[in-house]
Backbone as a ProteinNet text record, in pm:
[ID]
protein_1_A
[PRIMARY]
XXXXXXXXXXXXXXXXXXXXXXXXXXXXXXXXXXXXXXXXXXXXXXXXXXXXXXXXXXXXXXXXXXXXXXXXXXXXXXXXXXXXXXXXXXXXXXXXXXXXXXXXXXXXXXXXXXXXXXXXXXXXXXXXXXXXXXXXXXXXXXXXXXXXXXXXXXXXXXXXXXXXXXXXXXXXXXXXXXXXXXXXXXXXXXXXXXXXXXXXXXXXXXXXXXXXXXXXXXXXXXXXX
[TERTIARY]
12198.6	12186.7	12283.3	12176.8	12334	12404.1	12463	12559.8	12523.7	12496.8	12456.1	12518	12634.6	12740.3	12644.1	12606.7	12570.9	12646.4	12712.8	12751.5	12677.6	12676.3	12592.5	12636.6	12647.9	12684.1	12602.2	12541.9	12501.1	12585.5	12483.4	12517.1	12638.5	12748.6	12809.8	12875.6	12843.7	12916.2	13004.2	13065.6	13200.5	13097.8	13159.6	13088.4	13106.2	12988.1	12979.9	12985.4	13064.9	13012.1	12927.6	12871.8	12723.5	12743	12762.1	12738.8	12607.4	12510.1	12363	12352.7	12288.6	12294.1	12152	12069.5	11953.8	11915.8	11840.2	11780.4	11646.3	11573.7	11439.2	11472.8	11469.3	11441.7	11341.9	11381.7	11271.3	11236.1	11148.6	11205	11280.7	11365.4	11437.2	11549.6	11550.9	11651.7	11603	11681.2	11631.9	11604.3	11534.9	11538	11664.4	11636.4	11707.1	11642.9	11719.1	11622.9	11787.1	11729.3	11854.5	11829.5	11914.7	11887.5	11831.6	11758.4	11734.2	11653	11742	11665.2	11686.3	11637.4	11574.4	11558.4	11558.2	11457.8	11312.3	11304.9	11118.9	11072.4	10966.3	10893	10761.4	10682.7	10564.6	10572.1	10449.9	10436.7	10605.5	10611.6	10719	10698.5	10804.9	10785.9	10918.9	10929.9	11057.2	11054.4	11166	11141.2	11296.9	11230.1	11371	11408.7	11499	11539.9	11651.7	11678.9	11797.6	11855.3	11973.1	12047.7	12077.8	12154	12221.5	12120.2	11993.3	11903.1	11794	11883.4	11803.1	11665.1	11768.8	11642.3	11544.5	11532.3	11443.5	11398.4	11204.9	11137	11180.6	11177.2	11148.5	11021.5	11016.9	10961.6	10921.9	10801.4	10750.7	10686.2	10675.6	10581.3	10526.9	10430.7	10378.4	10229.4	10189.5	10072.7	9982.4	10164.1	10065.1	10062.5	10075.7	10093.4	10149.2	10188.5	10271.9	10198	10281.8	10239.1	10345.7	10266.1	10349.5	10293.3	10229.5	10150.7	10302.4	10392.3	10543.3	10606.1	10609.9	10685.3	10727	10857.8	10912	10872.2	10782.5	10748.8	10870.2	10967.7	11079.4	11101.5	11012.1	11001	10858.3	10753.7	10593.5	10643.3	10564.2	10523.1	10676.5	10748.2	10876.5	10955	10856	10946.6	10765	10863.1	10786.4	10872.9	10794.3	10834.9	10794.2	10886.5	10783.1	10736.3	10590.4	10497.4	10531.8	10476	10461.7	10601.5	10704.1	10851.5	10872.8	10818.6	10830.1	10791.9	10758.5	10712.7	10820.2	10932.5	11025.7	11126.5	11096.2	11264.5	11315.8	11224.8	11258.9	11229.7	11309.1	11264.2	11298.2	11367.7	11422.1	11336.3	11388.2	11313.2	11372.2	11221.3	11248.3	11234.8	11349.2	11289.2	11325.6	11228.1	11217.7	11306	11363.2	11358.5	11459.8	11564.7	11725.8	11780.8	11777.6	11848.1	12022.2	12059	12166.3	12133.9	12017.2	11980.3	11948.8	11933.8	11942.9	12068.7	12175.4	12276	12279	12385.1	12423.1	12386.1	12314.7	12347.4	12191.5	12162.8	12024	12031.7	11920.6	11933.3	11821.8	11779.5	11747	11689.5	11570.8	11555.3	11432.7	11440.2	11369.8	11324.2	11210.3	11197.4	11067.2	11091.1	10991.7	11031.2	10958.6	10900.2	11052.6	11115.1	11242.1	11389.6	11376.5	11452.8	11462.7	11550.6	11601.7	11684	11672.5	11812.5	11832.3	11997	11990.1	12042.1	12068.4	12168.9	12181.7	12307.9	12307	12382.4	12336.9	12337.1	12391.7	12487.8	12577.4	12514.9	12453.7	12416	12474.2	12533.1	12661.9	12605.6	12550.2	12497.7	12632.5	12681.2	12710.3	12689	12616.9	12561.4	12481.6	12317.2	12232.5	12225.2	12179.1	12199.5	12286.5	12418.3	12534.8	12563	12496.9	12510.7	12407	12305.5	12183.7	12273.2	12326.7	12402.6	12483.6	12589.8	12651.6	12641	12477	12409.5	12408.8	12321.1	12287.4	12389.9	12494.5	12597.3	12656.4	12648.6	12737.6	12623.4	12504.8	12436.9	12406.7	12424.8	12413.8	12567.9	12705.7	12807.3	12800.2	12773.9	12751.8	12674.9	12538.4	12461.2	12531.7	12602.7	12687.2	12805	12842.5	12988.3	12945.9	12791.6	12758	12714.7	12625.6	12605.3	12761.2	12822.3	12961.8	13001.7	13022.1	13042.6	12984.2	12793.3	12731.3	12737.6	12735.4	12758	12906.4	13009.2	13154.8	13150.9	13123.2	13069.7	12982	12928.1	12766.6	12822.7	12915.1	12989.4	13069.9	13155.9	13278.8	13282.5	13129	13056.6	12997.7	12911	12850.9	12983.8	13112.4	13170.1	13260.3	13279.5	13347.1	13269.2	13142.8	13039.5	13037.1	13030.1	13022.6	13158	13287	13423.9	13385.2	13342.4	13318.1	13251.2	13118.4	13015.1	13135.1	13169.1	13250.7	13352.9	13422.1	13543.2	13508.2	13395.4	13284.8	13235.1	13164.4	13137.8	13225.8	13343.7	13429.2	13506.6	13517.5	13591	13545	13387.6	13297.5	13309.3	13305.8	13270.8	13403.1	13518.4	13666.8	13675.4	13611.2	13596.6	13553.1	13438.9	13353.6	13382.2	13397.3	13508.2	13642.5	13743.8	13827	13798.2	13741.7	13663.3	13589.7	13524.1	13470.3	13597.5	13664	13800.2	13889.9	13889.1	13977.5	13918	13761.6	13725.9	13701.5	13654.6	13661.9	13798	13913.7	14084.2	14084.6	14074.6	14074.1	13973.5	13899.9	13753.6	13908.6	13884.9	13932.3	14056.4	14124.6	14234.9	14234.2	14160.7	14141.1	14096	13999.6	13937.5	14062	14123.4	14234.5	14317.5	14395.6	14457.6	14404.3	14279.5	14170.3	14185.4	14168.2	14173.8	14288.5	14379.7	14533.7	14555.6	14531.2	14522.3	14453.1	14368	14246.1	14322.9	14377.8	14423.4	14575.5	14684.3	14745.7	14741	14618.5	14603.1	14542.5	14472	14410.9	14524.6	14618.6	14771.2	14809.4	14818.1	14930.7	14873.8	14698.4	14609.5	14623	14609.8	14645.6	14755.2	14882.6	15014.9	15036.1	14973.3	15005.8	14879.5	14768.9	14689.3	14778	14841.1	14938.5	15097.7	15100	15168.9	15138.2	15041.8	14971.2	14948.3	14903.3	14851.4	15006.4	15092.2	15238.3	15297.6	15261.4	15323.5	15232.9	15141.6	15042.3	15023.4	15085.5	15088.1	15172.3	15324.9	15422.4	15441.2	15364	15311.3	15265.8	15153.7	15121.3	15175	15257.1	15321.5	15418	15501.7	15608.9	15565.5	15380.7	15346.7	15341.9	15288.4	15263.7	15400.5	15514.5	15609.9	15676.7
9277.7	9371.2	9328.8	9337.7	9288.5	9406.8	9335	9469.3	9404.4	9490.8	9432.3	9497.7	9498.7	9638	9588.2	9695.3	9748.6	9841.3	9770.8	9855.2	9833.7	10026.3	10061.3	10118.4	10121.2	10162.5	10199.1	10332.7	10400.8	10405	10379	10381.7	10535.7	10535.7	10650.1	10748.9	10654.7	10750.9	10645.5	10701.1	10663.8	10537.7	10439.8	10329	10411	10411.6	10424.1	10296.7	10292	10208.9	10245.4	10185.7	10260.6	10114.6	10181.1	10041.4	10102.8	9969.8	10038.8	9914.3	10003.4	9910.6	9925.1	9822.1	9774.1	9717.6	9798.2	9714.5	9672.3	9619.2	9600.3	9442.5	9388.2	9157.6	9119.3	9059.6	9006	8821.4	8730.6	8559.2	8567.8	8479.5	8420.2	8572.3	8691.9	8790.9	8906.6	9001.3	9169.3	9197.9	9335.1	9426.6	9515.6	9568.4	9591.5	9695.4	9847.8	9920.8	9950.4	9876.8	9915.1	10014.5	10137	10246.1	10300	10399.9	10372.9	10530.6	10579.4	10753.8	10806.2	10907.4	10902.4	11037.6	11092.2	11229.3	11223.8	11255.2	11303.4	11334.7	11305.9	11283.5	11229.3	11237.9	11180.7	11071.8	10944.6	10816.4	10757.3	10717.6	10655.3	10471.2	10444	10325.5	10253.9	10148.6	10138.4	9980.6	9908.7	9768.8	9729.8	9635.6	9580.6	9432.9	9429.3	9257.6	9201.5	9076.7	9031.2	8957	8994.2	8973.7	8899.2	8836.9	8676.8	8571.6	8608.6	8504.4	8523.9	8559.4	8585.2	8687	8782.1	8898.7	8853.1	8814.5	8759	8904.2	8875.5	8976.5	9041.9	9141.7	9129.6	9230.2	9322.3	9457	9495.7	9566.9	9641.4	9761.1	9825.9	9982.5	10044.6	10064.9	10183.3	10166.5	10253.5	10309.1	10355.2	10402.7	10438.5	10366.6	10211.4	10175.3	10047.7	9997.6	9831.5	9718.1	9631.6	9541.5	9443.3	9353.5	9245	9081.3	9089.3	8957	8854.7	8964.2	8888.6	8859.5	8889.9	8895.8	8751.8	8766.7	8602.3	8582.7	8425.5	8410.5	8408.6	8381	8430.4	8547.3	8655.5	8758.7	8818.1	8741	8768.1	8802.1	8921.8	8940.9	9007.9	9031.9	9038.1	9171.6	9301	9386.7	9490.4	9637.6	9709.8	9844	9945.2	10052.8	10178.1	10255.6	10416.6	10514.6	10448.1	10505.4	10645.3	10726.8	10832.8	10926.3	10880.9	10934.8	10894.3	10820.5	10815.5	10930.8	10997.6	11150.3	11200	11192	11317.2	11241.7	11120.6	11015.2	10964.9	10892.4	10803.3	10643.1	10568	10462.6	10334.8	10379.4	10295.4	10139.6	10099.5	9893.8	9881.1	9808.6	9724.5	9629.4	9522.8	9437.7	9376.9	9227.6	9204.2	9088.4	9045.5	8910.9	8865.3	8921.7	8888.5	8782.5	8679.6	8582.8	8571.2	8437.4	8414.2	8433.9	8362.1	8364.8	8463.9	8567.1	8723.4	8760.9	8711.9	8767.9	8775.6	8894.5	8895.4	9047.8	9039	9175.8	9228.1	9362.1	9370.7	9484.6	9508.7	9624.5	9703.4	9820.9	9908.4	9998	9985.8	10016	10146.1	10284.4	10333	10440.7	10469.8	10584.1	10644.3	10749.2	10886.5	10947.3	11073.7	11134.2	11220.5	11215.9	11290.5	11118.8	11033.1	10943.1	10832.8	10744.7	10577.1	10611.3	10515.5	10485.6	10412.6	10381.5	10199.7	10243	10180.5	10151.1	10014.5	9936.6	9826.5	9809.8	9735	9700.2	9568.2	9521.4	9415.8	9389.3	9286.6	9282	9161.1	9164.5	9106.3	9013.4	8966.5	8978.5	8857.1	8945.1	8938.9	8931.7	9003.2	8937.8	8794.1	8879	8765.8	8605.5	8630	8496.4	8408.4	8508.6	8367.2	8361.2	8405.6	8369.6	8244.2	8256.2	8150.7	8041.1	8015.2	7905	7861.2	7932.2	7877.8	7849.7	7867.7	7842.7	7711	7730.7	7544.2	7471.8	7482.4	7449.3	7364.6	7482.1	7441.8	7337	7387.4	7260.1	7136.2	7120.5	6977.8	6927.6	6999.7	6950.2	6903.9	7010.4	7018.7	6833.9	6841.3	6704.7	6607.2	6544.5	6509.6	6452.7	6561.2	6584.7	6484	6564.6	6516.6	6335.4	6327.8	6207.1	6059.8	6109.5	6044.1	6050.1	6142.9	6140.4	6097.5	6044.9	5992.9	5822.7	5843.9	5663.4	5643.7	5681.8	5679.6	5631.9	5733	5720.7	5587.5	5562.6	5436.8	5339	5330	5156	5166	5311.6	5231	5203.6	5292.2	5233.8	5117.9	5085.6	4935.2	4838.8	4874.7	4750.1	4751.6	4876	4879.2	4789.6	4803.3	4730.2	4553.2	4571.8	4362.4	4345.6	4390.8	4361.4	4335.8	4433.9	4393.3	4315.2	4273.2	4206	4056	4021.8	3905.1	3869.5	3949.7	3970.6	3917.8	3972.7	3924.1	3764.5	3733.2	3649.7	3550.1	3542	3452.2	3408	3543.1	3517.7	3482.2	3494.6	3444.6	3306.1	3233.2	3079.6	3024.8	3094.7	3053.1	3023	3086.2	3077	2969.5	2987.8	2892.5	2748.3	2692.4	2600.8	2570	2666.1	2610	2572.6	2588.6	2645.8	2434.4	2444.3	2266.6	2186.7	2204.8	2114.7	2083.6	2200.4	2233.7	2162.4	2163.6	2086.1	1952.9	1918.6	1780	1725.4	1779.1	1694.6	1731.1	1795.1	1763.1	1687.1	1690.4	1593.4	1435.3	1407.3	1297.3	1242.8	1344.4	1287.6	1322.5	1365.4	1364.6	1213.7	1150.8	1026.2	929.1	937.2	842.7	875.2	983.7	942.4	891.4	916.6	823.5	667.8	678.7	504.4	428.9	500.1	480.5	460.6	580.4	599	455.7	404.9	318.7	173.1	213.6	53	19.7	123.4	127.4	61	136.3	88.1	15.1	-97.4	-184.6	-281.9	-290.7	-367.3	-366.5	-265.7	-267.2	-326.6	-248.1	-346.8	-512	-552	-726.9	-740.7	-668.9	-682.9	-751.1	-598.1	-618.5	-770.1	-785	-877.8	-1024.6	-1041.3	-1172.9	-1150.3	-1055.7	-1042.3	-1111.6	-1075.2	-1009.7	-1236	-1250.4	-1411.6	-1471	-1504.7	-1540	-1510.3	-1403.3	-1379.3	-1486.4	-1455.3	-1558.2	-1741.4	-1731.2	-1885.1	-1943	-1835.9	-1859.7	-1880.4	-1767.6	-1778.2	-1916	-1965.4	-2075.7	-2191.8	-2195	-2340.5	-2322.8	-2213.9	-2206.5	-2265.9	-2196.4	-2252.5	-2379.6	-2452.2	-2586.6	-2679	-2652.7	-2690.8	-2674.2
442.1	330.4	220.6	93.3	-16.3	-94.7	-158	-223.4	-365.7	-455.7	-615.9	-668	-770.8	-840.1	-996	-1009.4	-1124.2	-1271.8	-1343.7	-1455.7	-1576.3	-1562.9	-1718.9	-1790.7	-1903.2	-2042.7	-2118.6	-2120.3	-2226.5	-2349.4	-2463.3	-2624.3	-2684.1	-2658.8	-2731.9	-2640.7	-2509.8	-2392.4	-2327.7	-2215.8	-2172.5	-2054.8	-2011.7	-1920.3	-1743.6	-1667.7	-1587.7	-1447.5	-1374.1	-1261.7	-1152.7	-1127.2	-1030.1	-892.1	-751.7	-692.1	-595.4	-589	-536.4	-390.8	-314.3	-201.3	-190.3	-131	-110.2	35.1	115.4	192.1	247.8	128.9	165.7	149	299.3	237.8	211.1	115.7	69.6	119.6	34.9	58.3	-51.8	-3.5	-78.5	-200.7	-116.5	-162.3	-149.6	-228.5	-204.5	-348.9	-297.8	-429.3	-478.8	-639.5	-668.4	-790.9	-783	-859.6	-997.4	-1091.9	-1219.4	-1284.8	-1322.8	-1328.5	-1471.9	-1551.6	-1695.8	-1723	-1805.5	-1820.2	-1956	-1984.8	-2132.5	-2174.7	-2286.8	-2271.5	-2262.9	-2188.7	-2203.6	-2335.3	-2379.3	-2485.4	-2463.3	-2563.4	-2558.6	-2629.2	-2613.8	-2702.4	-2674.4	-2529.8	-2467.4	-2525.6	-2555.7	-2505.8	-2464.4	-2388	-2247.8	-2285.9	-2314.1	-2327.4	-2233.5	-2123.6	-2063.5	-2078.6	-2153.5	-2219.1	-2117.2	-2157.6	-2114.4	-2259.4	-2309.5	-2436.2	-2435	-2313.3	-2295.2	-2306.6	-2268.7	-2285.2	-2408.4	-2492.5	-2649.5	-2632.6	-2588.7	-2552.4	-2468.3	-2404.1	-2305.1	-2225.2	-2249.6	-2176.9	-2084.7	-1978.9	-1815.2	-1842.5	-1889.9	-1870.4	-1984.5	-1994.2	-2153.2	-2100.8	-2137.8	-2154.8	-2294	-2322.5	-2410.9	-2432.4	-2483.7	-2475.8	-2384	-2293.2	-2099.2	-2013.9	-2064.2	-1987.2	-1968	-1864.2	-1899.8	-1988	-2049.5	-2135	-2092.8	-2007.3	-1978.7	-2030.8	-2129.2	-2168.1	-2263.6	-2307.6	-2354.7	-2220.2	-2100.5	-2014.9	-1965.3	-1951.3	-1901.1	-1808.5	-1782.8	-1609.8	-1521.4	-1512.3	-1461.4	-1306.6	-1475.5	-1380.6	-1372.3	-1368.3	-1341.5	-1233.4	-1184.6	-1069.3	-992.3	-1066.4	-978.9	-1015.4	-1131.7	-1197	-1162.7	-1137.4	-1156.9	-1246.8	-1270.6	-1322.4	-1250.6	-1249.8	-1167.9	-1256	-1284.8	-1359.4	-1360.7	-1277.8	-1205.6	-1279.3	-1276	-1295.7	-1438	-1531.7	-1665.5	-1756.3	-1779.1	-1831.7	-1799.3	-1660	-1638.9	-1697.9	-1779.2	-1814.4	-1737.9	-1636	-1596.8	-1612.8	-1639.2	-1731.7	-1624.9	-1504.7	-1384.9	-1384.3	-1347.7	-1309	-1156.1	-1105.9	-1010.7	-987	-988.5	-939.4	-832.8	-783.9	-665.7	-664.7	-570	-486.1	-575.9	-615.2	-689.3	-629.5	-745.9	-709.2	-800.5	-771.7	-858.8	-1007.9	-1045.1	-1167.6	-1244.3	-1188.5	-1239.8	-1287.2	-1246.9	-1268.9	-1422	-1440.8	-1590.4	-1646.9	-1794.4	-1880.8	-1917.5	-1880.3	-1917.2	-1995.2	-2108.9	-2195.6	-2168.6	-2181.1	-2153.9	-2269.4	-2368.5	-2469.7	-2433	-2454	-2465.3	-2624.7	-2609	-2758.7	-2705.5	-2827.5	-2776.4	-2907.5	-2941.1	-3052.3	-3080.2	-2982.5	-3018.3	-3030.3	-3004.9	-3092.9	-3011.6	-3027.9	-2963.8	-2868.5	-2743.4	-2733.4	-2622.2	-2618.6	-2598.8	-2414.9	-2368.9	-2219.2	-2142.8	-2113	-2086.1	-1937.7	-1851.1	-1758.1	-1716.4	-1607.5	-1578.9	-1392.8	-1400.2	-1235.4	-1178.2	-1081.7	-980.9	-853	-856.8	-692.9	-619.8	-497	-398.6	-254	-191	-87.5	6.9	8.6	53.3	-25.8	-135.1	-177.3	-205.5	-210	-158.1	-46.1	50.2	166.3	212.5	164	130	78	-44.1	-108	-1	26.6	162.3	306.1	338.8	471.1	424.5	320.3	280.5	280.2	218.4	175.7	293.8	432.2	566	611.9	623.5	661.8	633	485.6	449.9	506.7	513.7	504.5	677.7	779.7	893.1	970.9	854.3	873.5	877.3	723	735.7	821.6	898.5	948.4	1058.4	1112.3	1300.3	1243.4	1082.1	1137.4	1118	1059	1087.9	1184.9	1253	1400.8	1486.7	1442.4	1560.6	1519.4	1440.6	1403.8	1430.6	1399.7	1480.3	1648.2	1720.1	1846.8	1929.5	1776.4	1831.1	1810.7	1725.6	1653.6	1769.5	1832.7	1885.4	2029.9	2095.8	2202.3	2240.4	2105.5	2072.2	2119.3	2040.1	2009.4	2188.8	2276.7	2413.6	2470.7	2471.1	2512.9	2532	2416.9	2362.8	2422.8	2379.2	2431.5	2584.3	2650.2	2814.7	2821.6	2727.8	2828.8	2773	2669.7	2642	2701.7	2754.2	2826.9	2993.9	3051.2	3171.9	3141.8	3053.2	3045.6	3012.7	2956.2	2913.7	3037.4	3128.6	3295.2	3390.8	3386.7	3469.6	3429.7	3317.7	3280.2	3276	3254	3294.2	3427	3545.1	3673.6	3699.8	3638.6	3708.6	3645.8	3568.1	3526.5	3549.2	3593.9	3646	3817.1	3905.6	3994.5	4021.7	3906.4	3908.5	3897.2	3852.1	3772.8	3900	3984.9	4073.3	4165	4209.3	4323.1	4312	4150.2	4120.5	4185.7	4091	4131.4	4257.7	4348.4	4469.4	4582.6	4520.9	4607	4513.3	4477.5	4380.7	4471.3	4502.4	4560.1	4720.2	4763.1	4866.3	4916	4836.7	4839.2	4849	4705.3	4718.8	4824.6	4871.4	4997.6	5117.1	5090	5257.6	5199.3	5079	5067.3	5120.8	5071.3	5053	5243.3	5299.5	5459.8	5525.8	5454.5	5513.4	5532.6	5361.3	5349.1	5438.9	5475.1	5522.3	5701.6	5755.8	5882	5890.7	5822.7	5740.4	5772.4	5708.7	5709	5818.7	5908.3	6033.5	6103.7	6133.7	6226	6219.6	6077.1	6047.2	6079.2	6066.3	6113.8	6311.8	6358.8	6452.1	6535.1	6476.4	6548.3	6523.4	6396.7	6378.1	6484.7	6500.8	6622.7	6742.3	6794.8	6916.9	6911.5	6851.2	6780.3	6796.1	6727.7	6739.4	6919.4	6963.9	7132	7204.2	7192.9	7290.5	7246.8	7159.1	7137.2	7191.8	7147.6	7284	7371.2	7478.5	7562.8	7604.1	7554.5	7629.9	7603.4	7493.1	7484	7584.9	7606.8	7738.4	7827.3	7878.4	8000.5	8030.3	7941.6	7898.1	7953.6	7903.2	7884.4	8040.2
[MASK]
+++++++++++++++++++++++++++++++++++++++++++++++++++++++++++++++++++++++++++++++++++++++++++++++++++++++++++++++++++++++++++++++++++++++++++++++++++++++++++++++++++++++++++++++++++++++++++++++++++++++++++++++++++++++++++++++++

């Protein structure tokens, strides 16, 4: 429900504040009935302007009955009058579906066979539709907020990600390369000490057969002898 503060100022009298509460919703806002009274008279006619916007239409009456062919599209379709209650001076407006753009100063022109006269009106809106401005408001900021936060989240997952799988793969192929290196130099020297081993008993064996050759030659030249 909104709250619309309404101040009116009748021509030659003291300013009244009037605050009117409304609860019929409408789309996109509520109604709002601005107040407007008169003496009774016959051959009425009721004109509701807006001053700030160079008199700008909303509302016409006379000859019985509404004349809205001046009327600002603005407010087609969006202002009524209570027919019915105009004869007792009542000159009241309604209109519908108050937005921001309503806001501001409306005049209030009526006449009748007994004279003029003026009354001006100040409309505020506070409620529903700035609450509308600031739904939107939170939600675009809200959109926003989450999709920074979901791309935040996705880059710094993405990048935990690659770090591991690189980090895996760089230790897996560090492995497995030092792993060849390691069995190469040892196959390698394993070889060379068999050679090394080979050639060694290689030597002693020739050692000891020139032995074994030198005793027995001895041998038989002693016998000989």
């Amino acid at each position: 429900m909104a709250r619309v503060q309404v101040l009116m100022t009748l021509r030659g009298l003291v300013s009244v504040v009037i605050l009117l509460w409304t609860a019929t919703p409408m789309e996109g806002g509520e109604d709002c009935g601005l107040p407007c009274s008169f003496l009774p008279g016959s051959d009425e006619v009721i004109h509701w302007l807006k001053p700030e916007d160079k008199d700008l239409s909303v509302h016409s009456y006379y000859y019985s009955t509404d004349q809205l062919k001046q009327q600002s599209q603005r407010f087609r379709g969006r202002t009524a009058l209570f027919n019915d209650q105009i004869p007792k001076g009542n000159a009241s407006l309604l209109l519908r579906g108050i937005t921001l753009q309503d806001q501001g100063r409306y005049k209030c022109y009526t006449s009748t066979i007994k004279g003029n006269m003026e009354s001006f009106i100040n409309i505020a809106v506070e409620g529903t539709v700035c609450m509308y401005v600031c739904m939107y408001v939170c939600m675009y900021v809200c959109m926003y907020v989450c999709m920074y936060v979901c791309l935040s989240v996705c880059l710094s997952v993405c990048l935990s990600v690659c770090l591991s799988v690189c980090l895996s793969v760089c230790l897996s192929v560090c492995l497995s390369v030092c792993l060849s290196v390691c069995l190469s130099v040892c196959l390698s020297v394993c070889l060379y000490s068999l050679s090394v081993c080979l050639s060694v008993c290689l030597s002693v064996v020739v050692g000891l057969s020139v032995c074994l050759s030198v005793v027995c030659l001895s041998v038989c030249l002693s016998s000989v002898c």
